[in-house]
C-alpha positions, 0 to 999 in steps of 0.5 A: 500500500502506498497512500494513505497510511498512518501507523505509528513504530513501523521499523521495516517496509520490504518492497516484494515488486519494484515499483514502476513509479519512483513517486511510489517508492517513496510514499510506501518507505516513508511509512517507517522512520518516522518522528526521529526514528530509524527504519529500514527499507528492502525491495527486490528487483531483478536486472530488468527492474535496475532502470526502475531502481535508477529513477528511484535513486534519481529523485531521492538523490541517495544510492540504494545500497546492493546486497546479493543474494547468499549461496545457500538460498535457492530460488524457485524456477517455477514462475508466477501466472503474471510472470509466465509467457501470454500465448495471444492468437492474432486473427490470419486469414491464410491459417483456413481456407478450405471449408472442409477443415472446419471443426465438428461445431460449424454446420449450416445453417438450416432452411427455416433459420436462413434469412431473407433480405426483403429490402424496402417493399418489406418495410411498407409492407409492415406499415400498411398491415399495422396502419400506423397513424399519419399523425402522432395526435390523431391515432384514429386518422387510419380509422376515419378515413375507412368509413 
């Protein structure tokens, strides 16, 4: 959390992603050390996030002391659902071309689901079976007039 905190003795704030926002960093380190108290601030990042970490001494004017990681920790292969590679499939027209590939859920359509494109006459067809008024007062207008 980076905003909008105030709790009192926190000693340690550790920064598990590197913040893309330097702005951020700051907000979320400055939670601990407060009124004249020590504090300490961790945040992981790997060499991808060193340009993250570059702005961040930048605006604070101070170098974040490097510490490596010891030998005997083993760090897990396995990567997190954010981490793992997206798989995106982009539209090709070339990739079907024959109808006959298509898959066991395309058929065709039925005669009575096929629609018929009646243009225009269709439209006037309507009208004249539901005789709107010519009019919006007089609904009765269609009336009259048969008499």
């Amino acid at each position: 959390m980076a905003r909008g905190l105030d709790i009192d003795d926190i000693s340690h704030v550790i920064n598990f992603d590197t913040p893309d926002f330097p702005e951020n960093y700051i907000h979320r380190i400055g939670r601990t050390g407060r009124a004249e108290k020590e504090g300490q601030s961790i945040v992981f990042s790997t060499e991808k996030e060193q340009a993250y970490i570059d702005e961040i001494e930048a605006l604070m004017q101070m170098k974040i002391s490097l510490l490596e990681i010891p030998e005997y920790i083993e760090i897990s292969k396995e990567l997190l659902e954010e981490e793992r590679p997206q798989i995106k499939e982009h539209y090709n027209p070339n990739k079907r071309t024959d109808k006959d590939e298509r898959g066991e859920a395309f058929h065709e359509k039925k005669e009575k689901n096929r629609k018929e494109n009646l243009g225009g006459s269709y439209r006037q067809k309507i009208k004249q079976k539901y005789k709107k008024p010519k009019t919006r007062g007089d609904k009765n207008y269609n009336k009259k007039k048969r008499k």
